[in-house]
C-alpha positions as CSV (number, residue, x, y, z in Angstrom):
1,X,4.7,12.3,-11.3
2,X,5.7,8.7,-10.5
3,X,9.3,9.9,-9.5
4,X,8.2,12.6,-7.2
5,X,5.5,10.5,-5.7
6,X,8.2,7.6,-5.1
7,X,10.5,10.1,-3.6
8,X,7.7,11.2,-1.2
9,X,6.8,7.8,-0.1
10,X,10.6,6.3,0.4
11,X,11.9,9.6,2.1
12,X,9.9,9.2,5.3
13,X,11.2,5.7,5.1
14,X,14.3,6.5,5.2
15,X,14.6,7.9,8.2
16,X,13.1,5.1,10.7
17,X,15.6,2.5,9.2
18,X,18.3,4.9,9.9
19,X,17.3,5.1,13.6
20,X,17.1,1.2,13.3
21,X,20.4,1.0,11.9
22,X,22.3,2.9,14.5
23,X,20.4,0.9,17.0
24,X,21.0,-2.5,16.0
25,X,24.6,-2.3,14.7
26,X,25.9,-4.4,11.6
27,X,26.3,-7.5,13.1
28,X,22.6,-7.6,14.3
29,X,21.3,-6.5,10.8
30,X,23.1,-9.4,9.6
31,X,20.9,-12.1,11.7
32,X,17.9,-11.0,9.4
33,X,19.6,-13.8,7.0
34,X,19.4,-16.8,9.9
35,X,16.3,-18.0,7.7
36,X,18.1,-17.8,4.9
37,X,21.2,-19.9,6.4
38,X,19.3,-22.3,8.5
39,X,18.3,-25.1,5.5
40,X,22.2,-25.8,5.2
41,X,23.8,-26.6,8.3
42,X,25.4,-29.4,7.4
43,X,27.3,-27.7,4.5
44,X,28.2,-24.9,7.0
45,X,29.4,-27.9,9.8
46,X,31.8,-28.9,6.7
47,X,33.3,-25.8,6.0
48,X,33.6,-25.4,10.0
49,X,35.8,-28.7,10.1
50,X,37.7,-27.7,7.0
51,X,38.1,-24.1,8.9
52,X,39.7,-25.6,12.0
53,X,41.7,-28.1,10.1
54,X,43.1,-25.2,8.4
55,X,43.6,-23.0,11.6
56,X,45.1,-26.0,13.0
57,X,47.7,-26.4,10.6
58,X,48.7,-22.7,10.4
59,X,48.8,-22.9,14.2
60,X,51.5,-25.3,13.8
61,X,53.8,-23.8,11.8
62,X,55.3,-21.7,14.0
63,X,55.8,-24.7,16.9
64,X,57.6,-26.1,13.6
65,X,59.9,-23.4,13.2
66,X,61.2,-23.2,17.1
67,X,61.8,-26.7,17.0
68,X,64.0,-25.9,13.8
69,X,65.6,-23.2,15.5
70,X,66.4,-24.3,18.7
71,X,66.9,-28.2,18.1
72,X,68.4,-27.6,14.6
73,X,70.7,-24.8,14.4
74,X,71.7,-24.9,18.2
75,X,73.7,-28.4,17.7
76,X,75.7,-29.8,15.2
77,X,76.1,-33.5,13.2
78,X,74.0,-36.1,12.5
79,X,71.6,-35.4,15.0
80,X,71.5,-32.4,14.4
81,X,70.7,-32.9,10.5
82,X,68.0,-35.5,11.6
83,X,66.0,-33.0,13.4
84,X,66.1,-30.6,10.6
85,X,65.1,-33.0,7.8
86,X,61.7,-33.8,10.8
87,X,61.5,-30.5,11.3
88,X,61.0,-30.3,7.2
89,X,59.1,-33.2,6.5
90,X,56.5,-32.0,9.3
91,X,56.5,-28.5,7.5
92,X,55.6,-30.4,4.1
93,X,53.1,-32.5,5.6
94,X,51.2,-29.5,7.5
95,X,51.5,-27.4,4.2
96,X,49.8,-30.3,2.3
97,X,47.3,-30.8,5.1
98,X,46.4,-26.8,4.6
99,X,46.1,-27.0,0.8
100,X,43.4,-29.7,1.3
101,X,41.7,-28.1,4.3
102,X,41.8,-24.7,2.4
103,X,40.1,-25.7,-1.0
104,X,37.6,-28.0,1.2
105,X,36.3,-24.5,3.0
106,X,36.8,-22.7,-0.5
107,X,34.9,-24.7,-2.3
108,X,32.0,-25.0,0.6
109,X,31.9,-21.6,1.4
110,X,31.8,-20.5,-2.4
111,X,29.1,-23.1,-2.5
112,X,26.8,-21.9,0.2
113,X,27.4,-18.0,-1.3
114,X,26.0,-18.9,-4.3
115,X,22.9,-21.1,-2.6
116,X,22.0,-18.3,-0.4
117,X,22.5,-15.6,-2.7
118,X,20.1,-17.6,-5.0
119,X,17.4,-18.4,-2.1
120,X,17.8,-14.2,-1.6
121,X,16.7,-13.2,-5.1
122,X,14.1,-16.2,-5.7
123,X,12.4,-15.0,-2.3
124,X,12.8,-11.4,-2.9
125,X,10.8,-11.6,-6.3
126,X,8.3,-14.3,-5.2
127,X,7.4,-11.7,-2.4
128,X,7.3,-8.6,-4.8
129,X,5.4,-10.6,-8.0
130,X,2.5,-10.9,-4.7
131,X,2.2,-6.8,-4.2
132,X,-1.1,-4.9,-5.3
133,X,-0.2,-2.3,-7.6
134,X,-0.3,0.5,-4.9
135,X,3.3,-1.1,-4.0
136,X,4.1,-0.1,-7.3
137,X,2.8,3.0,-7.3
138,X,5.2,4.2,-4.9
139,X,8.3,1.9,-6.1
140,X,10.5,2.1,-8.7
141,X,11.2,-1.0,-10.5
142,X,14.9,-0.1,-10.8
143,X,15.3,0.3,-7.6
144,X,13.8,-3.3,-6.7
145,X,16.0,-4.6,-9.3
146,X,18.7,-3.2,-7.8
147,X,18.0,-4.4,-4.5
148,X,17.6,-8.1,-6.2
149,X,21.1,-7.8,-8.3
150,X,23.6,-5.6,-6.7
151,X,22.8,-6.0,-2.8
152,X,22.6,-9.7,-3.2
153,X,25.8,-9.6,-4.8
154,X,27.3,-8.0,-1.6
155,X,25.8,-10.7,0.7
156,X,26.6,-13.3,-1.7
157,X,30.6,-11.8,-1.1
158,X,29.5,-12.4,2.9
159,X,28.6,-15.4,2.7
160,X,30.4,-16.9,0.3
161,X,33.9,-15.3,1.4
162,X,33.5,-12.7,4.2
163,X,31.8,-15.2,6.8
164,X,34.3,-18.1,6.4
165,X,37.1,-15.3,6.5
166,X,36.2,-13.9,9.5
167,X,35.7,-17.6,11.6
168,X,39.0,-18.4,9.8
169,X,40.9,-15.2,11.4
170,X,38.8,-15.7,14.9
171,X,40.5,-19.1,14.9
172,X,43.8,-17.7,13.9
173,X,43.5,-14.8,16.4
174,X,42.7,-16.6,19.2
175,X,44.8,-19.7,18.8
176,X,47.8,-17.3,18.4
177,X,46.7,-15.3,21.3
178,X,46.8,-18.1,23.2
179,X,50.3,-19.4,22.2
180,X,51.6,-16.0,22.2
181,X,51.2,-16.6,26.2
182,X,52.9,-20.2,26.3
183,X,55.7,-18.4,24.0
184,X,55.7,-15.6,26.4
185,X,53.3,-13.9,29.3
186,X,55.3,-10.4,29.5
187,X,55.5,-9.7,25.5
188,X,52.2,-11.2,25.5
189,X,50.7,-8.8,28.0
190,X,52.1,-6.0,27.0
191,X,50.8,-6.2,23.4
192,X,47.4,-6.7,24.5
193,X,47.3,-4.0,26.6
194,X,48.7,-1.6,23.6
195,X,46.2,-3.4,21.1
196,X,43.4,-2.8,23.1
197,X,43.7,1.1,22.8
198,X,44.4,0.7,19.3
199,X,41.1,-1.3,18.7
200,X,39.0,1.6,20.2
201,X,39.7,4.3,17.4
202,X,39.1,1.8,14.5
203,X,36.0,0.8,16.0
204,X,34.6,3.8,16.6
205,X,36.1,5.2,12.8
206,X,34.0,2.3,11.5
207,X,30.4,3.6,12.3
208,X,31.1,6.2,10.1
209,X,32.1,3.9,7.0
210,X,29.2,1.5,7.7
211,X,27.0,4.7,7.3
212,X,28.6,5.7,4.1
213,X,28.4,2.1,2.8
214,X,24.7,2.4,3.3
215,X,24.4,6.0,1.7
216,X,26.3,4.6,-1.5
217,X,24.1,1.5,-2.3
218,X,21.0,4.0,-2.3
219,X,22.7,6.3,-4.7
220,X,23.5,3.4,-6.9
221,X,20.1,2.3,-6.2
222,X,18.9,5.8,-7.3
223,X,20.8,5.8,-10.7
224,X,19.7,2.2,-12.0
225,X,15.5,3.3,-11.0
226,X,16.3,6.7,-13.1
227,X,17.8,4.3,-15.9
228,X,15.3,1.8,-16.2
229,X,12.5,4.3,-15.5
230,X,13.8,6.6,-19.2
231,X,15.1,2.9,-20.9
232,X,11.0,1.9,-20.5
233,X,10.1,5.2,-22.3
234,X,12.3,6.1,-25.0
235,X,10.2,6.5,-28.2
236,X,8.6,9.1,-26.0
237,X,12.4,10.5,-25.1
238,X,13.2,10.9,-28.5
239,X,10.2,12.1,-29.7
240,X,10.7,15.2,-27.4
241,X,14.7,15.1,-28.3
242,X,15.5,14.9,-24.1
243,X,18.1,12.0,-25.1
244,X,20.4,14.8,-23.9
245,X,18.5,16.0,-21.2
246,X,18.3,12.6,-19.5
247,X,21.6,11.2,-20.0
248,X,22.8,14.4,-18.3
249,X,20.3,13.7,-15.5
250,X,21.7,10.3,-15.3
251,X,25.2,11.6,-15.5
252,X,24.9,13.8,-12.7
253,X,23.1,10.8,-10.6
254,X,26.3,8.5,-11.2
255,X,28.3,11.2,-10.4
256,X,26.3,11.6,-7.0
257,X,26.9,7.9,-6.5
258,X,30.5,7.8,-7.6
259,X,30.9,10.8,-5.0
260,X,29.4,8.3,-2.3
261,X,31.5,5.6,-3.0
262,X,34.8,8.0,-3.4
263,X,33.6,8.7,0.4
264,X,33.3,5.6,1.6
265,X,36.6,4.2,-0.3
266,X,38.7,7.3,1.7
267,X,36.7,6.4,4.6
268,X,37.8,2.8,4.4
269,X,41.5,3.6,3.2
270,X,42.4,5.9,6.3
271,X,40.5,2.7,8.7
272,X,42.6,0.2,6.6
273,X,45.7,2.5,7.1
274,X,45.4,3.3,10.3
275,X,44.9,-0.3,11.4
276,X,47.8,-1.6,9.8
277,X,49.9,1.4,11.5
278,X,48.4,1.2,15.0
279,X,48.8,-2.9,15.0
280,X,52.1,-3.0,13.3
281,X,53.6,-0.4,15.5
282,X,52.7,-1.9,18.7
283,X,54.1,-5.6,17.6
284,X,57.4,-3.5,16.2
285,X,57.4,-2.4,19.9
286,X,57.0,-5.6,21.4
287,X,59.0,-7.2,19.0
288,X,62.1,-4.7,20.2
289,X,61.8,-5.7,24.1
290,X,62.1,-9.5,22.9
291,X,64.8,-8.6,20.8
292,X,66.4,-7.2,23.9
293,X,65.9,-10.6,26.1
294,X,67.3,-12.9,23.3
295,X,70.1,-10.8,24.2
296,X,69.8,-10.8,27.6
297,X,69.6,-14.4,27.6
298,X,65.8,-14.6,29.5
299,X,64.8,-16.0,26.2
300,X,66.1,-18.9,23.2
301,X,66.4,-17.6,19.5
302,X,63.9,-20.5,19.1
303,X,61.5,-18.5,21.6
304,X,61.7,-15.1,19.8
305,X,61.5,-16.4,16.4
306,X,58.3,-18.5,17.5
307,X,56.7,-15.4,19.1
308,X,57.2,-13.2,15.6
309,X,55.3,-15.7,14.0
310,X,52.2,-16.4,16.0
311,X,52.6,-12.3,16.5
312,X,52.3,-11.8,12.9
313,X,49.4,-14.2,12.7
314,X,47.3,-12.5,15.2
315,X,48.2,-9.3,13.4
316,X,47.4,-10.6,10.2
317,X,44.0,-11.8,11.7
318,X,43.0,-8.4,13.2
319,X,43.9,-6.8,9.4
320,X,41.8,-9.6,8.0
321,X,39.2,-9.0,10.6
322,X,39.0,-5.3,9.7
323,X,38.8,-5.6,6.2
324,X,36.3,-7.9,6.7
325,X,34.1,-5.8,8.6
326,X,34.5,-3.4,6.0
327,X,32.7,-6.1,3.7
328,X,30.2,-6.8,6.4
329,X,29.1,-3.1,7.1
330,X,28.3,-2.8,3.2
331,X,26.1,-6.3,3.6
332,X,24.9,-4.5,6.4
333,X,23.3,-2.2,4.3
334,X,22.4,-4.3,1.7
335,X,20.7,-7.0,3.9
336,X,19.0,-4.1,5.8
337,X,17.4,-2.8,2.3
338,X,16.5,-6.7,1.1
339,X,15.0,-7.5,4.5
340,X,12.9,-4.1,4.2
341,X,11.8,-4.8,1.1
342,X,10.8,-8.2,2.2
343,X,9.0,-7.2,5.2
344,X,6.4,-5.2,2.8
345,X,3.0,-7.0,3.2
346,X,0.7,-6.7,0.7
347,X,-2.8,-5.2,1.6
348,X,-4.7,-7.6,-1.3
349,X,-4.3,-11.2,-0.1
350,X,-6.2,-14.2,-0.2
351,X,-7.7,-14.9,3.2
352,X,-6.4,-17.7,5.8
353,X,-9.9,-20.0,4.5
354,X,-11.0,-19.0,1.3
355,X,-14.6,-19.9,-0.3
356,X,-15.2,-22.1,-3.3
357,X,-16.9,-20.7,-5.9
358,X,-20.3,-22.4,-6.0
359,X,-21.0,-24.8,-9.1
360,X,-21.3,-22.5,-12.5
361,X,-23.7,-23.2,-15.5
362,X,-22.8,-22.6,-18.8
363,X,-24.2,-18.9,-18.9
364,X,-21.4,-16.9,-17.6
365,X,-20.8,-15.1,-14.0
366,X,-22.9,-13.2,-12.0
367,X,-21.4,-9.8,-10.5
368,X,-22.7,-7.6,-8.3
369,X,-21.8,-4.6,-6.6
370,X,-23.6,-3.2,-3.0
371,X,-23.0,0.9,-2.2
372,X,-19.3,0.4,-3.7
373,X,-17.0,3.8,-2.7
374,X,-13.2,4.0,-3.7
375,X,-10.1,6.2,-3.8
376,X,-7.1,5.2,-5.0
377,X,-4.2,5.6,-2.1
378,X,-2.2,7.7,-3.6
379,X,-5.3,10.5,-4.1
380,X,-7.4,9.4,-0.9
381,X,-9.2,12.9,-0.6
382,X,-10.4,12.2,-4.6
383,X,-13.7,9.7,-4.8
384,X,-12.7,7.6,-8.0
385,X,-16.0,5.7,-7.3
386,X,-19.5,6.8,-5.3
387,X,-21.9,5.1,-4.2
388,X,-21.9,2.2,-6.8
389,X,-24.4,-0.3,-6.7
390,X,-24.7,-2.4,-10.2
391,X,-25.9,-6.0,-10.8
392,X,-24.9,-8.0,-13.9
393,X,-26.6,-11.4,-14.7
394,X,-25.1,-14.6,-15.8
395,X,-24.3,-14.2,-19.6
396,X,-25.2,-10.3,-20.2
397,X,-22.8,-7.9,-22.2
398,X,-22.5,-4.8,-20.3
399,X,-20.8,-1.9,-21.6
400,X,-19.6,1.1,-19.7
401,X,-19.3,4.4,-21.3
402,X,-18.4,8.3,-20.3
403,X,-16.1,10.3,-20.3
404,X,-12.3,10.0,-19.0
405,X,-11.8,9.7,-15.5
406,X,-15.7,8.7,-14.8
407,X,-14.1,5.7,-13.1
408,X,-14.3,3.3,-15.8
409,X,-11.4,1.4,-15.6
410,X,-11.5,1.6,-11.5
411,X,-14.3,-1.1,-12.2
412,X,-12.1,-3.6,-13.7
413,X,-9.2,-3.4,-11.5
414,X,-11.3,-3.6,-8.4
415,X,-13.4,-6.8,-9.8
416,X,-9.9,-8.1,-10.5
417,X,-9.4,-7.2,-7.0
418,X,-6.0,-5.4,-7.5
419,X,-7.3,-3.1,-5.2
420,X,-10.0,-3.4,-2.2
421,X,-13.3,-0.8,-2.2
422,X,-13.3,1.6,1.1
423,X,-16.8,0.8,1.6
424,X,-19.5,-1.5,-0.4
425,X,-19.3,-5.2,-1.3
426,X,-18.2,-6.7,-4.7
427,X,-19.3,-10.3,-5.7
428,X,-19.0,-12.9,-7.9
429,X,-21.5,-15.7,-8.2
430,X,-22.9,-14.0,-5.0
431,X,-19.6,-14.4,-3.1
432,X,-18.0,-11.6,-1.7
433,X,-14.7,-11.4,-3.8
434,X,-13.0,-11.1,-0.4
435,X,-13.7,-14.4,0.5
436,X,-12.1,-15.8,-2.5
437,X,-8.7,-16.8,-3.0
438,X,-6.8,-14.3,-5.0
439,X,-6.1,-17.2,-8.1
440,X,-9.7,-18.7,-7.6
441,X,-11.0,-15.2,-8.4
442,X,-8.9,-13.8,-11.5
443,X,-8.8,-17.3,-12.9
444,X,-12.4,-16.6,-13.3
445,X,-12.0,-13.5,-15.4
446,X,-10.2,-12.5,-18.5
447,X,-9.5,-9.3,-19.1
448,X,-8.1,-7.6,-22.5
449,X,-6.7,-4.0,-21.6
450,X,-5.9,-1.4,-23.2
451,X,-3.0,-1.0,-23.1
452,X,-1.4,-4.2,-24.3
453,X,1.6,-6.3,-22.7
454,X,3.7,-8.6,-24.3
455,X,6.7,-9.9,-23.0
456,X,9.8,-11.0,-24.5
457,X,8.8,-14.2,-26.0
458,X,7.6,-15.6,-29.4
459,X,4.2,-15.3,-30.3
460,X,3.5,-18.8,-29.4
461,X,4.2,-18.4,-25.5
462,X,2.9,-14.9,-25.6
463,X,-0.8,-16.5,-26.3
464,X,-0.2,-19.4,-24.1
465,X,0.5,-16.8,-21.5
466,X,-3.2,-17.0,-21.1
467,X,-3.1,-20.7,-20.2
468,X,0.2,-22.3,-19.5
469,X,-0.8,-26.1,-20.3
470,X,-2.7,-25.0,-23.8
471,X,-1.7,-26.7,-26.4
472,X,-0.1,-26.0,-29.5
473,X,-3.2,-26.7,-31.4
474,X,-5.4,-24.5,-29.0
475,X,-2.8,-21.6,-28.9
476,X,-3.2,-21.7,-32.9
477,X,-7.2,-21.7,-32.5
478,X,-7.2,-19.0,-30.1
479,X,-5.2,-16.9,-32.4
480,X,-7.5,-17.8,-35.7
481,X,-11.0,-16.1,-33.4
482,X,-9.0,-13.5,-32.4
483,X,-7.9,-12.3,-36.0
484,X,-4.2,-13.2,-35.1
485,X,-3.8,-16.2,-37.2
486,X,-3.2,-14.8,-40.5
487,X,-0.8,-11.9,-39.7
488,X,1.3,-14.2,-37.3
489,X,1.8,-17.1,-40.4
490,X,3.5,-14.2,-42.5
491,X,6.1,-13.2,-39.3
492,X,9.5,-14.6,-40.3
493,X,9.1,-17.9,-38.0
494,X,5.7,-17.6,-37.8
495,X,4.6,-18.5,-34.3
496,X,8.2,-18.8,-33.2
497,X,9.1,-15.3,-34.3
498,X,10.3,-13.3,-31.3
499,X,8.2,-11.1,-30.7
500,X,10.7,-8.2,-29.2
501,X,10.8,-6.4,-26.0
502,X,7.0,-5.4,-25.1
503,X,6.2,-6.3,-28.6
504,X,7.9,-3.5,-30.3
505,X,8.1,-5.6,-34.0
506,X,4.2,-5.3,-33.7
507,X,1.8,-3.1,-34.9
508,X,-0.7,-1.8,-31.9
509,X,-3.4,-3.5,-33.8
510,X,-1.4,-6.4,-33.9
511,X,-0.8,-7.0,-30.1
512,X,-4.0,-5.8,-29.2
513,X,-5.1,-9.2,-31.7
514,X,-2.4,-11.0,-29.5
515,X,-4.4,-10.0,-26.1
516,X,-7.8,-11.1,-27.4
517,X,-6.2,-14.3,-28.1
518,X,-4.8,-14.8,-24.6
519,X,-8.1,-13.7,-23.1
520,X,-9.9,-16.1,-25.3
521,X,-7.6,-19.2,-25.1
522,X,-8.2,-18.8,-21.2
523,X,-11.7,-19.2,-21.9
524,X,-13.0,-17.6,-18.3
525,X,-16.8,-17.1,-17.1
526,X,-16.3,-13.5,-17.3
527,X,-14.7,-11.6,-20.0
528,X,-13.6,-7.9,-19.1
529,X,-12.7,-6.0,-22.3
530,X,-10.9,-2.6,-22.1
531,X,-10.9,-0.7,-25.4
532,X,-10.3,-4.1,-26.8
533,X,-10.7,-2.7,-30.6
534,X,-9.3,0.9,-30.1
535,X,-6.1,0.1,-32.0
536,X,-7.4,-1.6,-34.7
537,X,-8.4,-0.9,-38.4
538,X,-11.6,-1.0,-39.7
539,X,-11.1,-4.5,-41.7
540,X,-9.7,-6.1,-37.8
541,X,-12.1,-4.2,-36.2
542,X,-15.0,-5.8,-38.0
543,X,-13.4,-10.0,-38.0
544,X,-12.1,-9.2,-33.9
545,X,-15.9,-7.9,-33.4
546,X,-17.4,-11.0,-34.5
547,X,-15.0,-13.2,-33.0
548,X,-15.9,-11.0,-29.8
549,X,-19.1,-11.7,-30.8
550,X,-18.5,-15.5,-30.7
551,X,-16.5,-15.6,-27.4
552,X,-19.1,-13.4,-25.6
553,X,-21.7,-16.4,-26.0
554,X,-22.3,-18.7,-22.7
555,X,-20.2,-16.0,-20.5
556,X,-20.6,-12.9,-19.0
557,X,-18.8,-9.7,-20.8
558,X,-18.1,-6.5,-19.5
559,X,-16.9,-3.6,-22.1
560,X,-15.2,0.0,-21.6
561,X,-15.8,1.7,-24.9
562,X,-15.2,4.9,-26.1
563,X,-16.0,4.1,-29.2
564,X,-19.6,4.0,-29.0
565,X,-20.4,1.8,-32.0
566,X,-18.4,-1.2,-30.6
567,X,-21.4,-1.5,-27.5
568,X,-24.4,-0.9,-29.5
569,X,-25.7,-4.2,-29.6
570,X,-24.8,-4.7,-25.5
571,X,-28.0,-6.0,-23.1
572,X,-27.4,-3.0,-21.1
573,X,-24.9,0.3,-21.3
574,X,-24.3,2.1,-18.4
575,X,-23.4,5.6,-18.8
576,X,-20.6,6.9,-15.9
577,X,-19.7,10.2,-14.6
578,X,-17.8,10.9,-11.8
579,X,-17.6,7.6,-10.0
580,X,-21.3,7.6,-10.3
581,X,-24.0,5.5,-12.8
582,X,-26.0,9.0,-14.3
583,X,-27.6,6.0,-17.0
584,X,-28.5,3.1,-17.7
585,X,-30.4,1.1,-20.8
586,X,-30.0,0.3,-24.2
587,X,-28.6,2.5,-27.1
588,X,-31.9,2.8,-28.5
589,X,-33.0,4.3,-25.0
590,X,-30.3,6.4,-24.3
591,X,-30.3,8.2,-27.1
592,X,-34.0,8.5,-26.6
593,X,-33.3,10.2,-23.1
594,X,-31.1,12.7,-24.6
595,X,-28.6,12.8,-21.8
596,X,-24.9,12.5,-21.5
597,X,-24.9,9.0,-23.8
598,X,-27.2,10.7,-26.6
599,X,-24.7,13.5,-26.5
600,X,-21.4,11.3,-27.0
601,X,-23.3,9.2,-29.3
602,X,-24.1,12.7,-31.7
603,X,-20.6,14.0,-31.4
604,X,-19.2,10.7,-32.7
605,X,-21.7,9.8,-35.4
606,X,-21.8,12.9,-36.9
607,X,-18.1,13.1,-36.7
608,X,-18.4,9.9,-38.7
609,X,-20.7,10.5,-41.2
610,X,-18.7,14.2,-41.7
611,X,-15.8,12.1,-42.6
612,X,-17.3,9.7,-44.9
């Protein structure tokens, strides 16, 4: 379901940034990374001296060359020996001069690729770590990771190389353009005139590679989302034995991407062939009529030999130049997809002048909710929640029961405001939750899901994850209320035991003990507890049940049980179907009323006493 839904919601995408594309043209796509470049323009002023230094002295070396020629080889003696040791000399000094103007821009340009590329994938994932979870609802986290790896790889190559190439060859092209004339205004005409008709069938041949070059990085973009998408879920792969059955699904994505790129790579073969041809065969030709005047005697061997030189630089440049907007078009692309993803805003943010939370006692948060109605975006024309309107006092347990899909776990995620109500107010210590600044309001709460996460990390930093500056010493006491203590002292490095990717060397009772410690070590005003004993045994269930117990003093707790003897002892259970409160009291009450809570309540005691 999540890969058809992302395919729905990126396909109509797809097709306004195409229209965009062809609009703005590669070059224009690339001034979406200005921002990105403006912090360092004094780096880029030094690799622009270093650049013309180096054009300089490349310029040069053909001036060098006539004077060999002609002042050189056209005499003879000691003069003539005098000139060509100059003549040498100056070719060793501009050569060293080059060297050192050539690693300068190197070493800058590599520099600044590197920087930028960096600044790229920092701001990329500072924006997406911001999204509500309806951004991730309709995006693949592959696909984001690709965008943050492999297309800032290619803008790293444009920055870092392609950029200083292409200033470097501008230089060369126009400098030898221009002495191309002083060497000669009739070879120098006539090879414009031919190279301009030659320029208008690579341009136009190059639309079509920038358009492949786009196509390819969203098949490659395709293939790592599948990949990371079945990596995520393969216990549930195996189980089903579809390791087959997905790596062919993944083979035939790869091949669909090696397809692109085999289109693009022809594509960008016949441009690079038939620039080289078209360019080559017009200096060939202008080359032969200068031949022809050395002989004639209109022009010095001196002259000739200086005008195949600066000839074969400008030639060289417009090769360079094309290659390089081979490079470009593919950054195209790639900067196109970053700046798009960057351009997402986020429907949950804090507002422009948040409200303080008013002073607290030490009895917990109040929360309130006015005539709340919600769907979730992805089913809009399906009511998740009606009509709510619930008040919970300062240091009250509440517990929420029914049956799945009654809207339970909507609560939490809308108090933790990953998502905003349709209609209806939510507050917290009589502040609409709106008003509050997005840390301000879930620093407030801690919340113990269900389902459990625990990052790559040992067990120490996984508790801290519930308050960065803890402690050792607290960490270690969180874990002791939680039931954690014991169970992490017999891990192989006890609380420096890596824990393994989303806690796989743990038991689900285990991390759901490592949860309750993070909750508790963050010690909020209002504790939200999702099925916080439903993986654990009876023995954990019992010590995490009074530690609960403990925690749940001087703060306000709301529990999701299914398990119905976990909220007995609550102030108040509220009994949901629907989206909708259908009861409300105590368990002594409800079962009294002998509605929907007295029958869950029989099903699952007598269930229990059947299997004692």
């Amino acid at each position: 379901m999540t890969t058809s839904t992302t395919a729905a919601s990126t396909a109509p995408a797809a097709a306004p940034s195409t229209t965009r594309e062809a609009k703005k043209g590669s070059l224009a796509t690339l001034r979406g990374l200005a921002p990105f470049l403006a912090p360092y323009k004094r780096q880029f002023a030094m690799a622009g001296v270093a650049l013309v230094v180096a054009a300089g002295s490349t310029l040069a070396i053909p001036a060098a060359f006539k004077q060999m020629i002609d002042l050189g080889f056209g005499g003879a003696g000691a003069k003539s020996i005098q000139h060509v040791d100059l003549v040498f000399l100056a070719l060793f000094g501009l050569a060293t001069l080059l060297a050192l103007a050539t690693a300068a821009r190197f070493y800058t340009v590599s520099w600044l690729g590197e920087r930028v590329t960096a600044d790229i994938r920092r701001a990329v994932y500072q924006h997406v770590v911001t999204q509500s979870p309806e951004f991730f609802e309709t995006t693949q986290t592959g696909e984001v990771l690709s965008r943050i790896t492999t297309d800032t790889t290619l803008i790293q190559a444009v920055v870092g190389t392609s950029i200083s190439m292409a200033l470097r060859n501008v230089l060369l092209f126009i400098g030898g353009l221009i002495m191309l004339f002083v060497t000669s205004i009739k070879l120098s005409s006539i090879i414009i005139g031919l190279l301009v008709l030659t320029v208008l069938p690579i341009v136009m041949f190059g639309r079509r590679v920038r358009k492949l070059s786009r196509d390819s990085q969203d098949r490659i973009a395709d293939a790592s989302a599948m990949a990371g998408e079945i990596l995520n879920a393969m216990p549930t792969v195996q189980a089903f034995t579809h390791e087959k059955l997905e790596a062919s699904r993944f083979g035939a994505s790869v091949e669909s991407a090696f397809g692109t790129a085999m289109r693009r790579i022809r594509a960008r073969a016949f441009l690079t062939m038939l620039a080289i041809v078209l360019v080559f065969g017009t200096i060939v030709f202008v080359l032969w009529l200068g031949a022809h005047a050395v002989l004639a005697g209109t022009m010095t061997g001196g002259d000739l030999g200086q005008f195949i030189l600066y000839a074969s630089i400008v030639a060289g440049a417009i090769g360079a130049l094309s290659e390089v907007m081979g490079e470009a078009q593919r950054a195209a692309g790639a900067t196109e997809r970053l700046l798009e993803l960057i351009s997402v805003k986020s429907k949950i943010e804090s507002p422009a002048q948040p409200l303080p939370l008013p002073p607290r006692a030490d009895s917990g948060a109040a929360l309130s909710l006015q005539d709340v109605g919600f769907s979730y975006p992805s089913r809009p024309d399906t009511a998740a929640l009606q009509h709510l309107t619930l008040d919970i006092k300062p240091g009250e347990t509440v517990a929420v029961v029914g049956p799945s899909g009654a809207g339970k776990t909507t609560l939490f995620q809308l108090f933790l405001r990953f998502y905003d109500p349709q209609s209806g107010s939510i507050k917290l210590d009589g502040v609409d939750i709106t008003r509050l600044d997005l840390h301000t309001l879930r620093g407030a709460i801690g919340i113990v899901p269900q389902d459990t996460v625990i990052f790559s990390a040992d067990a120490m930093e996984n508790i801290r994850y519930g308050r960065a500056d803890a402690s050792d010493e607290e960490v270690i006491a969180a874990a002791k209320l939680a039931a954690a203590h014991e169970f992490i002292e017999r891990l192989p490095q006890g609380y420096q035991s890596f824990l393994g990717e989303r806690g796989v060397r743990l038991s689900g009772g285990q991390r759901q003990r490592i949860a309750i410690a993070r909750a508790l070590l963050k010690n909020p005003p209002l504790l939200l507890l999702d099925e916080a004993t439903s993986a654990l045994d009876a023995e954990s269930e019992r010590l995490v049940q009074t530690a609960l117990e403990a925690a749940m003093v001087g703060r306000t707790t709301v529990i999701i049980a299914h398990r119905l003897a976990t909220v007995q002892r609550a102030d108040r259970i509220i009994v949901m179907e629907d989206g909708r409160v259908v009861e409300t009291g105590t368990h002594k009450s409800l079962v009294e009323l002998g509605g929907i809570y007295a029958n869950l309540a029989a099903l699952q005691f007598h269930h229990v006493q059947a299997g004692h």
